[in-house]
PDB file as gemmi writes it, atoms N, CA and C in Angstrom:
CRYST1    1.000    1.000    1.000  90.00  90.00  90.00 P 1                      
ATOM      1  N   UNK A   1      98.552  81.460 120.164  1.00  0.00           N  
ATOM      2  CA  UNK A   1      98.834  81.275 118.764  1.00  0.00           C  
ATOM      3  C   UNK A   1      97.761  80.365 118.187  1.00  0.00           C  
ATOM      4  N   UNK A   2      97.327  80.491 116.960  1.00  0.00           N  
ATOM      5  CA  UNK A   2      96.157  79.753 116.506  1.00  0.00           C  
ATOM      6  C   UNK A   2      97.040  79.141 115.072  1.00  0.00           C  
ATOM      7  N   UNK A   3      96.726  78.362 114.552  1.00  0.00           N  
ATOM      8  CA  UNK A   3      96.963  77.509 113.507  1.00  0.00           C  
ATOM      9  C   UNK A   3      96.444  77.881 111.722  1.00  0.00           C  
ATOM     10  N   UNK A   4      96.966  78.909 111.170  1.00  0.00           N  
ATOM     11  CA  UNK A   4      95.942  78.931 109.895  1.00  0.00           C  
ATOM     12  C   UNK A   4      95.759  77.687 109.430  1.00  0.00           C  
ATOM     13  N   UNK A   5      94.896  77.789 108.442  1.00  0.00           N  
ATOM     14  CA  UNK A   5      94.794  76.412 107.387  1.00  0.00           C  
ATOM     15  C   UNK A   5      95.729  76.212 106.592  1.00  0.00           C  
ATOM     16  N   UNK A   6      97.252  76.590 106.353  1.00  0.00           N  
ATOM     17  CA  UNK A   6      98.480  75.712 105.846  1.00  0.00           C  
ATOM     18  C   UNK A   6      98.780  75.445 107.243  1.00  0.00           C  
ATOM     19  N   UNK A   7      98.401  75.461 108.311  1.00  0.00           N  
ATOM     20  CA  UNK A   7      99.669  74.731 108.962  1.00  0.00           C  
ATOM     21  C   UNK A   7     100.028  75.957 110.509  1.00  0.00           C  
ATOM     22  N   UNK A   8     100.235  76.635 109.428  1.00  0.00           N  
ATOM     23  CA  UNK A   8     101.325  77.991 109.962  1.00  0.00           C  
ATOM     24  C   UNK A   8     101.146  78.608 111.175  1.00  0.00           C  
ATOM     25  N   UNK A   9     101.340  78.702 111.899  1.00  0.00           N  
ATOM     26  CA  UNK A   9     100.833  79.684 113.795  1.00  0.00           C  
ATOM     27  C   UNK A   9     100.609  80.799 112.990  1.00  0.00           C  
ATOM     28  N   UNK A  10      99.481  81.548 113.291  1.00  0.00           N  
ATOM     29  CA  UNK A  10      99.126  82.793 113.561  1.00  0.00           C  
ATOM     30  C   UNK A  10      99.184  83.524 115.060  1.00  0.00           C  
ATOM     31  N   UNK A  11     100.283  84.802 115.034  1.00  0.00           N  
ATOM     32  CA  UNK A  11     100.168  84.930 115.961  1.00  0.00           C  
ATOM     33  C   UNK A  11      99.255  85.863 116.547  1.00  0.00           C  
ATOM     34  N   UNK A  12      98.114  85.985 116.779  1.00  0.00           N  
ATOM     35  CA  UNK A  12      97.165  86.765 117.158  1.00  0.00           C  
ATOM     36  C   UNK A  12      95.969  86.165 118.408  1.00  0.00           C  
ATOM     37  N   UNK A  13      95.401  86.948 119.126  1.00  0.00           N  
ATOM     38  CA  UNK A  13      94.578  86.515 120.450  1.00  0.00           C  
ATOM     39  C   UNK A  13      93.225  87.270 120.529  1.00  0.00           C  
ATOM     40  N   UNK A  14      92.732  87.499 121.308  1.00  0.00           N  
ATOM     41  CA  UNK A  14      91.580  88.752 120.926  1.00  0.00           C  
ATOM     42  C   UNK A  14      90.900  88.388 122.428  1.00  0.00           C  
ATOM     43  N   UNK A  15      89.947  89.588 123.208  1.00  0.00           N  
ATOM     44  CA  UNK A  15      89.865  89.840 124.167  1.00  0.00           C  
ATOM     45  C   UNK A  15      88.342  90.444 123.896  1.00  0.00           C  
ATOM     46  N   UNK A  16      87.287  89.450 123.460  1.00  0.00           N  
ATOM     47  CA  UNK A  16      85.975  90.401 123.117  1.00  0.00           C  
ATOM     48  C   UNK A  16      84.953  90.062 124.696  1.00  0.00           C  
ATOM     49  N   UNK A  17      84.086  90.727 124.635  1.00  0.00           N  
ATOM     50  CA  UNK A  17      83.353  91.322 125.574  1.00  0.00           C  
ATOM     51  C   UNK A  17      82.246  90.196 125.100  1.00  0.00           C  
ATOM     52  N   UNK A  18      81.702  90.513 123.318  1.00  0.00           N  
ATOM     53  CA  UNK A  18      80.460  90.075 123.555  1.00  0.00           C  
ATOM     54  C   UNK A  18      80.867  89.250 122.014  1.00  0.00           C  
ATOM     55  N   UNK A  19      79.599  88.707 122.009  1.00  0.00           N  
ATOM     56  CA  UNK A  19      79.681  87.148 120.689  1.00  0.00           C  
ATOM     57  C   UNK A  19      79.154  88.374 119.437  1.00  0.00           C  
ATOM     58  N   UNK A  20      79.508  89.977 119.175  1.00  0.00           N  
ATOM     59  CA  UNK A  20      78.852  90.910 118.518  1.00  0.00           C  
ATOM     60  C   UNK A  20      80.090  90.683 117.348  1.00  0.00           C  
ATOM     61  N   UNK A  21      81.328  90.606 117.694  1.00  0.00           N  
ATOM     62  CA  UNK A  21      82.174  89.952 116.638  1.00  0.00           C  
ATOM     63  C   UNK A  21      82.868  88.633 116.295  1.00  0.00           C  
ATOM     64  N   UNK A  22      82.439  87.622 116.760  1.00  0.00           N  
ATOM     65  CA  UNK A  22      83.004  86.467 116.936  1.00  0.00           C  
ATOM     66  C   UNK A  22      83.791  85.794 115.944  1.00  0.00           C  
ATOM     67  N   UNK A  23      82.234  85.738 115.243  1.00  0.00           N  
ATOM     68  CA  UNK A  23      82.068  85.374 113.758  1.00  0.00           C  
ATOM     69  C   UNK A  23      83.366  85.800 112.902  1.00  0.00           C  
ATOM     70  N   UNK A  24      83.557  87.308 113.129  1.00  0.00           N  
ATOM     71  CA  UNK A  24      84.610  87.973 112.446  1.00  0.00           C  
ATOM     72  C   UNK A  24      85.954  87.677 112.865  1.00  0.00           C  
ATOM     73  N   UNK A  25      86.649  88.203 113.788  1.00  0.00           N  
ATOM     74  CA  UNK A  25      87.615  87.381 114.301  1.00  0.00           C  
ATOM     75  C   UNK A  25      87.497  85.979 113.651  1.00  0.00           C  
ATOM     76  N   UNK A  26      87.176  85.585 114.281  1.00  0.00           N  
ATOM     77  CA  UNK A  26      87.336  84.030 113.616  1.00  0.00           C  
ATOM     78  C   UNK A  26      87.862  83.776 111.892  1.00  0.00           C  
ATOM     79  N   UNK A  27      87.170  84.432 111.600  1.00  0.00           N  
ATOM     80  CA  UNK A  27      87.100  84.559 109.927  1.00  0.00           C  
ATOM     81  C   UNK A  27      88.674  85.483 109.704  1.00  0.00           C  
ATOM     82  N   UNK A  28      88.887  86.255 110.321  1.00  0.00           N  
ATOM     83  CA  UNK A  28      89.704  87.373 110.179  1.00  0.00           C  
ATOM     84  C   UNK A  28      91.186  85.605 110.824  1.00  0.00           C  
ATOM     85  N   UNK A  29      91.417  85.451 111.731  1.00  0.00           N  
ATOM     86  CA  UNK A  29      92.095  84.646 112.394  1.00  0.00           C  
ATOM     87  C   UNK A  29      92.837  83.749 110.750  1.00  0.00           C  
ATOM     88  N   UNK A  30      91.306  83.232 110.341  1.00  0.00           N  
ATOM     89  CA  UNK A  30      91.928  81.692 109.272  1.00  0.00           C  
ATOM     90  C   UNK A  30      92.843  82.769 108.127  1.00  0.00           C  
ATOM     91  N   UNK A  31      91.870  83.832 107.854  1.00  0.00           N  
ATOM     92  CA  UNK A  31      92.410  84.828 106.584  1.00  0.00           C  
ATOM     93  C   UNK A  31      93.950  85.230 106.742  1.00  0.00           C  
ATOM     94  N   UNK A  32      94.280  85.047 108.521  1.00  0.00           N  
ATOM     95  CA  UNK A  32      95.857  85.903 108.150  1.00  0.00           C  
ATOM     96  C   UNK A  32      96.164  84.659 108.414  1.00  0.00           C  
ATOM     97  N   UNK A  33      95.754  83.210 108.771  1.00  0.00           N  
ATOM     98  CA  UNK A  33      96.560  81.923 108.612  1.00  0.00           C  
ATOM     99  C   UNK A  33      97.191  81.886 107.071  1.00  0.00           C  
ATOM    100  N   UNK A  34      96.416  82.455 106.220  1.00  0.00           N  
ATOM    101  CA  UNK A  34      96.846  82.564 104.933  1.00  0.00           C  
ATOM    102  C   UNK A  34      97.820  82.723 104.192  1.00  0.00           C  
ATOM    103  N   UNK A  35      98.039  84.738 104.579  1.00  0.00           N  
ATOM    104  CA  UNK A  35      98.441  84.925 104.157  1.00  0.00           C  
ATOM    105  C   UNK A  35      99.850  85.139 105.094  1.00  0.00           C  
ATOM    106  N   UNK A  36     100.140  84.861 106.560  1.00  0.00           N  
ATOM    107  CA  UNK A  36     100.765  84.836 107.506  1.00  0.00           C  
ATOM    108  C   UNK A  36     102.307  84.268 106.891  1.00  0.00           C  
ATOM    109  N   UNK A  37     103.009  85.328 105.887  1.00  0.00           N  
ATOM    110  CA  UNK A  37     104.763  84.405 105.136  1.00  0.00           C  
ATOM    111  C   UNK A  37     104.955  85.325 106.456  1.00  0.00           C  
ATOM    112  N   UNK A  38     105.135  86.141 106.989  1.00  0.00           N  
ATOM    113  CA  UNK A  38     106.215  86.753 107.745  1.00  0.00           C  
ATOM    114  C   UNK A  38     106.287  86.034 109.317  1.00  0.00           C  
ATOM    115  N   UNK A  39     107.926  85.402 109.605  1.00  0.00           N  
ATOM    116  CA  UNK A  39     107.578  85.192 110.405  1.00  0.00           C  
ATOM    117  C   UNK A  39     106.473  85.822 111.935  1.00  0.00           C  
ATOM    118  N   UNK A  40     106.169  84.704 112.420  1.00  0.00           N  
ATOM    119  CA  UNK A  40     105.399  85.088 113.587  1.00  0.00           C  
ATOM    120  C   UNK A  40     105.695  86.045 115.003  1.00  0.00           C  
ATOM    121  N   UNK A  41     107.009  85.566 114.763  1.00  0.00           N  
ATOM    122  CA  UNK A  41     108.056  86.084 115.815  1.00  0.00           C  
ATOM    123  C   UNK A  41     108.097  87.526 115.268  1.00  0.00           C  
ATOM    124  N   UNK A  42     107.368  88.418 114.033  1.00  0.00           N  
ATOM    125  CA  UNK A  42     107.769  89.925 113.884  1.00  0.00           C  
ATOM    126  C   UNK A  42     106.889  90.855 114.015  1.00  0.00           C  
ATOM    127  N   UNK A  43     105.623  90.089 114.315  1.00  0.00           N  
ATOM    128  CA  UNK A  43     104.503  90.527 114.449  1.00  0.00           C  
ATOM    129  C   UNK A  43     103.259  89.419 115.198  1.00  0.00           C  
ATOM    130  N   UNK A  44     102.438  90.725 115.993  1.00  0.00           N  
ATOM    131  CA  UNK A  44     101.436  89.996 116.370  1.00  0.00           C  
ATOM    132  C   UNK A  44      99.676  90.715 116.314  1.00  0.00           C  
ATOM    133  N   UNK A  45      98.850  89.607 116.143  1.00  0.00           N  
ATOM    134  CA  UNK A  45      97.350  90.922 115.664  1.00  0.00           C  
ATOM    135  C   UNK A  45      96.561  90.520 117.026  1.00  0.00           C  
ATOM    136  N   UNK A  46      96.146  91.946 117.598  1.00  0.00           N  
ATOM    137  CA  UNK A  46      95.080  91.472 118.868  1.00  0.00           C  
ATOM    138  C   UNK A  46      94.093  92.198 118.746  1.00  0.00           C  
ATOM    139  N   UNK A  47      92.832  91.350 119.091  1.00  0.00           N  
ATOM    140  CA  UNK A  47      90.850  92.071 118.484  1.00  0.00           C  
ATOM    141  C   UNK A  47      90.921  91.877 119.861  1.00  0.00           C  
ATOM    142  N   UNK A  48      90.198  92.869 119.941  1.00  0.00           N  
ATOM    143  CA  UNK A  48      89.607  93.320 121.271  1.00  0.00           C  
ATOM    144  C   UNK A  48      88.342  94.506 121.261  1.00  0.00           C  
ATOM    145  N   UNK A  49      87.169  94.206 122.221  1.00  0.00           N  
ATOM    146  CA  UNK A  49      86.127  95.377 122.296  1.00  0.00           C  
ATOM    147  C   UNK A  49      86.238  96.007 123.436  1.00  0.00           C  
ATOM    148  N   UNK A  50      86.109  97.554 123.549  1.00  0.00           N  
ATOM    149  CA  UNK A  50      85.732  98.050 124.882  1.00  0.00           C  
ATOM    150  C   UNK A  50      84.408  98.313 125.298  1.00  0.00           C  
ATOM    151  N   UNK A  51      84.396  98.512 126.175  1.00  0.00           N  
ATOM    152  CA  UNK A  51      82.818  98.126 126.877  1.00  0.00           C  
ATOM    153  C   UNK A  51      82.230  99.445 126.399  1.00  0.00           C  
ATOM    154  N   UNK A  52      81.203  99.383 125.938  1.00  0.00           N  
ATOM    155  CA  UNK A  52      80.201 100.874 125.643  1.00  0.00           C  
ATOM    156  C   UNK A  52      80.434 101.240 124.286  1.00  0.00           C  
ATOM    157  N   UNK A  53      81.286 100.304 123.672  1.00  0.00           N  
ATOM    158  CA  UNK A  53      81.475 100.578 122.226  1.00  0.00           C  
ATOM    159  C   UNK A  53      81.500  99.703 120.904  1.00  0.00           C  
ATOM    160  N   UNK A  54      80.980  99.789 119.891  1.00  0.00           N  
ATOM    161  CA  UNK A  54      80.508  98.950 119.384  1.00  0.00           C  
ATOM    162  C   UNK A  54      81.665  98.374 118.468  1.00  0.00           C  
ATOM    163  N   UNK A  55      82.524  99.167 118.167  1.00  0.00           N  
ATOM    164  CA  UNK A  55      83.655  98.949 117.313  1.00  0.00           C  
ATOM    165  C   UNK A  55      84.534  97.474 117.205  1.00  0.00           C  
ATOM    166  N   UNK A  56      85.068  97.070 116.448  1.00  0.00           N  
ATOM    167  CA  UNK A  56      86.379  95.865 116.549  1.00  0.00           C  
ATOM    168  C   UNK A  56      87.430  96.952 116.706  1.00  0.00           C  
ATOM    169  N   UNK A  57      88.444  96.776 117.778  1.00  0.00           N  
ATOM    170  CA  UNK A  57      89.831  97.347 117.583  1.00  0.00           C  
ATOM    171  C   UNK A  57      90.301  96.178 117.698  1.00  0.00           C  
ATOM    172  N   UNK A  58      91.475  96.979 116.790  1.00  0.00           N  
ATOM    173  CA  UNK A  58      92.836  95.784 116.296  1.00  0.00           C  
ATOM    174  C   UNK A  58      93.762  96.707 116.725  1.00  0.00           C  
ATOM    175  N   UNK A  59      94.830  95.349 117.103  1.00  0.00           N  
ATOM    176  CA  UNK A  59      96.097  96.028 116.971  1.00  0.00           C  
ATOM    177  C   UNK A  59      96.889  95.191 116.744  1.00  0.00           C  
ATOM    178  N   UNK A  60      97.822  95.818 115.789  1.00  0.00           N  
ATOM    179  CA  UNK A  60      99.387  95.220 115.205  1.00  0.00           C  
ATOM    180  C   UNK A  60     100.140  95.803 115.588  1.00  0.00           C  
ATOM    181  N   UNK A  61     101.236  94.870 116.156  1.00  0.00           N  
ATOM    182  CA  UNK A  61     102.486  94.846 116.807  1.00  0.00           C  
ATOM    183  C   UNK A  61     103.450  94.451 116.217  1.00  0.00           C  
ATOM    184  N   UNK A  62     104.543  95.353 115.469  1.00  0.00           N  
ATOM    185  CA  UNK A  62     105.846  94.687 115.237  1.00  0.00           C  
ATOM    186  C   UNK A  62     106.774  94.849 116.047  1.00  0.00           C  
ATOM    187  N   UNK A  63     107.936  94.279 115.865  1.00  0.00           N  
ATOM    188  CA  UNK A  63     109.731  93.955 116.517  1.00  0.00           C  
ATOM    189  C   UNK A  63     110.105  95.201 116.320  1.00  0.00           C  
ATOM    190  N   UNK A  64     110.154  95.709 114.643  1.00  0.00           N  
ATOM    191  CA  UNK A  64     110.416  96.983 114.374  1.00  0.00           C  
ATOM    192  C   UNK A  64     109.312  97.901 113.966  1.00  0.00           C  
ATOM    193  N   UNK A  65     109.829  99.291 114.071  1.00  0.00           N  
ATOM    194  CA  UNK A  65     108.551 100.231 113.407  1.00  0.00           C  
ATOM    195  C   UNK A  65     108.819 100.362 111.820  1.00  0.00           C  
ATOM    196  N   UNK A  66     107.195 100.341 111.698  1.00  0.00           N  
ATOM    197  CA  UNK A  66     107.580 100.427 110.301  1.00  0.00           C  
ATOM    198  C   UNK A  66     106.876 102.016 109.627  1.00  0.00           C  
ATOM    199  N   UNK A  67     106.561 101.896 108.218  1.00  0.00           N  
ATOM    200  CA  UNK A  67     105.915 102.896 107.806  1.00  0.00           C  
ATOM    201  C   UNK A  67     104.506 103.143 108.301  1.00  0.00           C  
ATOM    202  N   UNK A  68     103.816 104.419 107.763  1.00  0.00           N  
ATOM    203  CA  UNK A  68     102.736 104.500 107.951  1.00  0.00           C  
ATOM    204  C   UNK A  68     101.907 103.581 106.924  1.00  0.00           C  
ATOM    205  N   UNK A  69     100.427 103.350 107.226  1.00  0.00           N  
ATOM    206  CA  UNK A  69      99.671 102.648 106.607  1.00  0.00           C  
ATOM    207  C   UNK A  69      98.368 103.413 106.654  1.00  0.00           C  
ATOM    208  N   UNK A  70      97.532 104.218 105.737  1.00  0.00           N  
ATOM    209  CA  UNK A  70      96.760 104.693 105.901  1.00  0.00           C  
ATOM    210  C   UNK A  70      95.563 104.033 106.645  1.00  0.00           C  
ATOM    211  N   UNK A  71      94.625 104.777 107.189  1.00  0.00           N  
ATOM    212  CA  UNK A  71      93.803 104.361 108.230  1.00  0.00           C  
ATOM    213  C   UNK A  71      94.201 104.023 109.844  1.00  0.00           C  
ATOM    214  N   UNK A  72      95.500 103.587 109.935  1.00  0.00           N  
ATOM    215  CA  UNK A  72      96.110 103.104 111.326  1.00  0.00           C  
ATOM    216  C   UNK A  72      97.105 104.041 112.266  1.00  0.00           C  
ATOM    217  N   UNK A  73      96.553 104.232 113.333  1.00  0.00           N  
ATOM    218  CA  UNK A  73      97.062 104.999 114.400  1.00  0.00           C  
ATOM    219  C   UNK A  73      98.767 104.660 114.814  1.00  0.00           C  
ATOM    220  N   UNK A  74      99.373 105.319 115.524  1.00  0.00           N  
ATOM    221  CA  UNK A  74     100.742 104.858 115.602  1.00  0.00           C  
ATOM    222  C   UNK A  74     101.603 105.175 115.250  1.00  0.00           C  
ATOM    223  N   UNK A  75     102.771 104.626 115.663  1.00  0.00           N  
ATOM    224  CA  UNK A  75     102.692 103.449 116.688  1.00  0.00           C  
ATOM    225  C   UNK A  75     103.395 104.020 118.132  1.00  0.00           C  
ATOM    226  N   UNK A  76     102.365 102.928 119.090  1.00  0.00           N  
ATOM    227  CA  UNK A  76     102.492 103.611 119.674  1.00  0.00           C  
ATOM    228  C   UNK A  76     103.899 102.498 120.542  1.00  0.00           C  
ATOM    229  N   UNK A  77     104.567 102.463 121.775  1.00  0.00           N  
ATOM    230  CA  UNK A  77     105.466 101.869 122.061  1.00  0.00           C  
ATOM    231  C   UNK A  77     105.332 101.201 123.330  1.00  0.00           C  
ATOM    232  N   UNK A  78     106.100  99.488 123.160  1.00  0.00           N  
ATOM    233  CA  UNK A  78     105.666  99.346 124.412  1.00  0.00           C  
ATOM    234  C   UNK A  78     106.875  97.935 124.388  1.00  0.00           C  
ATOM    235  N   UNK A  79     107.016  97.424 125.548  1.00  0.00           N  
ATOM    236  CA  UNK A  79     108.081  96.750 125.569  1.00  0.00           C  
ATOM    237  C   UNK A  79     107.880  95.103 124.747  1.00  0.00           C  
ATOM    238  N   UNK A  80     106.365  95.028 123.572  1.00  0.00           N  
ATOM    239  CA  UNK A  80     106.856  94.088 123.075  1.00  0.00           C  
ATOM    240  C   UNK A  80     107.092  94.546 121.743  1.00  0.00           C  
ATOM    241  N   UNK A  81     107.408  95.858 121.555  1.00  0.00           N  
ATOM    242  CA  UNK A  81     107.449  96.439 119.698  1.00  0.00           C  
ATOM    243  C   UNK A  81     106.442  97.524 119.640  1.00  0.00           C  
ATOM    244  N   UNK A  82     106.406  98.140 118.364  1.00  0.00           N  
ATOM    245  CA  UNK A  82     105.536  99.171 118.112  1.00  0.00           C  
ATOM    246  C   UNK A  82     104.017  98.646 118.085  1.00  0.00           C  
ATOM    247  N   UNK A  83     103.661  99.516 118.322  1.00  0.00           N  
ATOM    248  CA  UNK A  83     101.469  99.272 118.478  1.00  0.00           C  
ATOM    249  C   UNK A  83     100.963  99.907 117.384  1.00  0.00           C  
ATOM    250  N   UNK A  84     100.418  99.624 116.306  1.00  0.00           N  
ATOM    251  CA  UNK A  84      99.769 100.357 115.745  1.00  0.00           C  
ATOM    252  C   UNK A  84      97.925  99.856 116.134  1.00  0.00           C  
ATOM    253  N   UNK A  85      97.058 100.647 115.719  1.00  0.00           N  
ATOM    254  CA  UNK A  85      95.789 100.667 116.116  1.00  0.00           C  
ATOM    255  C   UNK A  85      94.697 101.184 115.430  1.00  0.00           C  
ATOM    256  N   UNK A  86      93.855 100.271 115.063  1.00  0.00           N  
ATOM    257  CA  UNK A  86      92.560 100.759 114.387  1.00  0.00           C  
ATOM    258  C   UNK A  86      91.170 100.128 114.376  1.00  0.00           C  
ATOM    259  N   UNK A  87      90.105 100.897 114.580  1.00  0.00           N  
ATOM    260  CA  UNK A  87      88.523 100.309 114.680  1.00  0.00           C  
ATOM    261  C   UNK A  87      87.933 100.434 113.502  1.00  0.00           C  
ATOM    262  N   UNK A  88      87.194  99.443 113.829  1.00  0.00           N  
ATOM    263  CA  UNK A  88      86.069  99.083 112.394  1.00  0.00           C  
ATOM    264  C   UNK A  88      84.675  99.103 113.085  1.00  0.00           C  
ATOM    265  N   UNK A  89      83.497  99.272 112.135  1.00  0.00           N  
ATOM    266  CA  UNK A  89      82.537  99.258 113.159  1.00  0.00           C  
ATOM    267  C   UNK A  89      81.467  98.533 111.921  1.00  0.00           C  
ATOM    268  N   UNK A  90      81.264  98.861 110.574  1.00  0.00           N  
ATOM    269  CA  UNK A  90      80.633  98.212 109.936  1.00  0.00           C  
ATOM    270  C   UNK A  90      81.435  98.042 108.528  1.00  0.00           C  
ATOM    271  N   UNK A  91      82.077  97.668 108.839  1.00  0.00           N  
ATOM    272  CA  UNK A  91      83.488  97.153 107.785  1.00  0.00           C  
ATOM    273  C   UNK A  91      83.090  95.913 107.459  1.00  0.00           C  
ATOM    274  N   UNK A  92      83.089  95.333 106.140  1.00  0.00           N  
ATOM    275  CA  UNK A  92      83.027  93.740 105.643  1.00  0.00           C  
ATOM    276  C   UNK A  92      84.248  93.194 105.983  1.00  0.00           C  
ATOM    277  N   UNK A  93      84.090  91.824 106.841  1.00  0.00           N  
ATOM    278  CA  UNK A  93      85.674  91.438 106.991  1.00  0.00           C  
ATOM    279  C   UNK A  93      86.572  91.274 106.024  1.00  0.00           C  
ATOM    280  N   UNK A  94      86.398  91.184 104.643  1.00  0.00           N  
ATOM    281  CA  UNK A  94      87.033  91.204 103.895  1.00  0.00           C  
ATOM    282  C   UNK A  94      87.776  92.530 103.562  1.00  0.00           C  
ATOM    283  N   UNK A  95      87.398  93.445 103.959  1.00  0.00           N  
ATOM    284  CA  UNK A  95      87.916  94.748 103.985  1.00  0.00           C  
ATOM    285  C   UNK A  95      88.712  94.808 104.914  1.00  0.00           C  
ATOM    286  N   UNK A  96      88.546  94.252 106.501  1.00  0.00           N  
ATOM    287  CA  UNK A  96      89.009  94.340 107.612  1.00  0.00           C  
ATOM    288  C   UNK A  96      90.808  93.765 107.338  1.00  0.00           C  
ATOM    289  N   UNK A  97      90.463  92.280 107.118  1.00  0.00           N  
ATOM    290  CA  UNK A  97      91.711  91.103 106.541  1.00  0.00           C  
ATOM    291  C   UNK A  97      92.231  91.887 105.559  1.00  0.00           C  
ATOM    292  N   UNK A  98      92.170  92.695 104.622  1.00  0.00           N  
ATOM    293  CA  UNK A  98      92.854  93.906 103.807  1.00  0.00           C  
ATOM    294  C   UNK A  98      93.369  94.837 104.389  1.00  0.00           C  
ATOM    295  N   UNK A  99      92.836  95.289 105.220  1.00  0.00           N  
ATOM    296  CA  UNK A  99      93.878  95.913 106.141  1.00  0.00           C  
ATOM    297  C   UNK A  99      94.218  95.639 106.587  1.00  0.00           C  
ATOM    298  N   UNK A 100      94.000  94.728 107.652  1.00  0.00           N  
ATOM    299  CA  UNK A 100      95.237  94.289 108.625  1.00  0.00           C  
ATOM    300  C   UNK A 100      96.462  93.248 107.758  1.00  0.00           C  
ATOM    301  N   UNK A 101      96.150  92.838 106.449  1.00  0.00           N  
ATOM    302  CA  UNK A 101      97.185  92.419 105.885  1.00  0.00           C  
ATOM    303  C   UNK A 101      98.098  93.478 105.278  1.00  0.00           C  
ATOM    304  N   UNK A 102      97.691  94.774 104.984  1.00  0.00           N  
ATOM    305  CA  UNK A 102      98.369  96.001 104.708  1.00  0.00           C  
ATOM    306  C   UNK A 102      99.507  96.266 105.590  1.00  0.00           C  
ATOM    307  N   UNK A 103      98.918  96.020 107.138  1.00  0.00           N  
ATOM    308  CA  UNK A 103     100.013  96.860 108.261  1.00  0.00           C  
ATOM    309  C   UNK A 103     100.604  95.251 108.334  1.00  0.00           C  
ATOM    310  N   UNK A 104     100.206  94.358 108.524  1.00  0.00           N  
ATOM    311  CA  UNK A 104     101.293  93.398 109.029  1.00  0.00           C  
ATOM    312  C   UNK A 104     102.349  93.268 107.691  1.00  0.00           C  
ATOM    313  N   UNK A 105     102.298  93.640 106.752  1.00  0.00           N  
ATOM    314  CA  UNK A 105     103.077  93.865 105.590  1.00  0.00           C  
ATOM    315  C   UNK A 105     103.850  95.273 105.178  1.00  0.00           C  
ATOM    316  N   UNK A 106     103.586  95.751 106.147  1.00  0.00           N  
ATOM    317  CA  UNK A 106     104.363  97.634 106.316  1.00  0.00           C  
ATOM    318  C   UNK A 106     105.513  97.563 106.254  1.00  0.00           C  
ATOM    319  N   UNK A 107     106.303  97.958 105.199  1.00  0.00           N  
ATOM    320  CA  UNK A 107     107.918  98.294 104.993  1.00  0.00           C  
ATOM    321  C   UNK A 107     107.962  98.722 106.380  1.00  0.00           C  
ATOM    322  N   UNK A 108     109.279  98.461 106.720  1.00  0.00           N  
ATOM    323  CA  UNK A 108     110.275  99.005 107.828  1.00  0.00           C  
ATOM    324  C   UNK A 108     110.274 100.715 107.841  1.00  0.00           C  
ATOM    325  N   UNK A 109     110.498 101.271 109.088  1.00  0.00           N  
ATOM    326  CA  UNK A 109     110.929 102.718 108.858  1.00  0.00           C  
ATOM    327  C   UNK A 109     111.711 103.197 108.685  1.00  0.00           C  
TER     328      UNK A 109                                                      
END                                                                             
């Protein structure tokens, strides 16, 4: 769990390979400290790279499934909540933190 700038736990982790997104994450991390009202406990965001690929994948995890969110895969299921999933590859993080504030804000299904 990381700390936004009110205060608040963000619950998100990330699993990168190389320092090719660091910067971002990071930036992406303080941005959902932000806007992070829902509890933590209903959702969680994880950045991660796979090897041979240049992309950021994300994934958001809720308690419950919710709606679709255009652009995001899913969801898929697993014993901590639904998975949803999506890569960026030359996305402005500000675009990125727009979406992933989209799905962590997804009506219920």
């Amino acid at each position: 769990m990381v700390n936004g700038p009110s205060g608040r736990g963000v619950h998100s982790h990330n699993a990168l390979l190389t320092a090719a997104w660091t910067a971002d994450v990071q930036a992406l991390e303080r941005g959902i400290g932000v806007f992070a009202t829902p509890p933590v406990s209903e959702y969680h965001v994880s950045f991660f790279e796979v090897e041979g690929d240049p992309q950021l994948h994300v994934n958001v995890t809720h308690k419950q499934e919710t709606r679709r969110v255009n652009g995001w895969m899913g969801p898929g299921v697993s014993a901590d909540g639904f998975i949803y999933s999506r890569r960026f590859e030359s996305t402005p993080t500000a675009s990125i933190l727009r979406s992933i504030r989209q799905m962590v804000f997804a009506a219920r299904a």
